[in-house]
N, C-alpha and C positions, 0 to 999 in steps of 0.2 A: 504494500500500500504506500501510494507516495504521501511523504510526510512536506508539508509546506509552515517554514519560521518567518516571522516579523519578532522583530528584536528591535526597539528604538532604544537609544539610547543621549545621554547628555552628558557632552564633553564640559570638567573646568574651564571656564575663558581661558586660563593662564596656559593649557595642554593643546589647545585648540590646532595649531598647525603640528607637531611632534603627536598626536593621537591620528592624524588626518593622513598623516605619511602610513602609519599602523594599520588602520583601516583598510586603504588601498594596497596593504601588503596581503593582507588574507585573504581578499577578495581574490587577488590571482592565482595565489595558490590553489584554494578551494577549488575554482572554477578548473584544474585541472586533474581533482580527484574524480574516479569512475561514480560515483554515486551522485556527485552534483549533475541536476540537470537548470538550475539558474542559481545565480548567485549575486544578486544585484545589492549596491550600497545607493542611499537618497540623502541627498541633504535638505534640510525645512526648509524652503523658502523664507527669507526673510530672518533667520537664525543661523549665524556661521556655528554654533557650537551644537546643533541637534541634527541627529542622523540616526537612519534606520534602514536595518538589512530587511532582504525580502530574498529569502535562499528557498529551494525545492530542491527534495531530496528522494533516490529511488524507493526508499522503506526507512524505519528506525534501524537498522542497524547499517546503513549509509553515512547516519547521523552519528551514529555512536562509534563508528573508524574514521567520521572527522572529527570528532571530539576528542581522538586519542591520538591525532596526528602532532609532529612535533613543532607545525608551522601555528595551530590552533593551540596549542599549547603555551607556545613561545608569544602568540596573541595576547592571550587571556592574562599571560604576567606582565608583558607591558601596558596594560590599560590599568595594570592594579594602582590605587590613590587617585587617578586621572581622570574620574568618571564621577558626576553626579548623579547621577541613577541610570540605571540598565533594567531591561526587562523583555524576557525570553517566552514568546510563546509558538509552542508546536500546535500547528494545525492539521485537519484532513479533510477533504474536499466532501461539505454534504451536498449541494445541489449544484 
């Protein structure tokens, strides 16, 4: 079952360009593991510090061998401190 995430999240002002290089580093990676079939990042209109992933994935466990990669890994510690709120939701497609 394809699993589909929205993840928005809110960069510190002070992290804003050093989180933004971060960002667009996993996005490439991701986009060349077998399980990604999208993997897009947005920035808010009108807010340089707010952004939101919008990934599709082949099943939950596409998800959970990119979670265990060491490019998503090596993600997840550099946003540590640099974030004012993050928030992960998996979806599945009902209508």
């Amino acid at each position: 079952m394809e699993v589909r995430i929205v993840a928005p999240l809110t960069v510190k002002p002070e992290f804003v360009e050093e989180v933004t290089q971060t960002l667009l580093t996993i996005v490439a990676a991701s986009r060349e593991e077998l399980g990604c079939l999208q993997y897009d990042l947005h920035r808010e209109i009108g807010s340089s510090n707010s952004f939101i992933f919008y990934e599709r994935w082949r099943s939950e466990e596409a998800v959970a061998q990119h979670e265990n990669t060491e490019h998503f890994k090596h993600f997840v510690s550099q946003l540590e401190g640099n974030l004012e709120k993050i928030e992960i939701k998996k979806m599945k497609v009902l209508a």
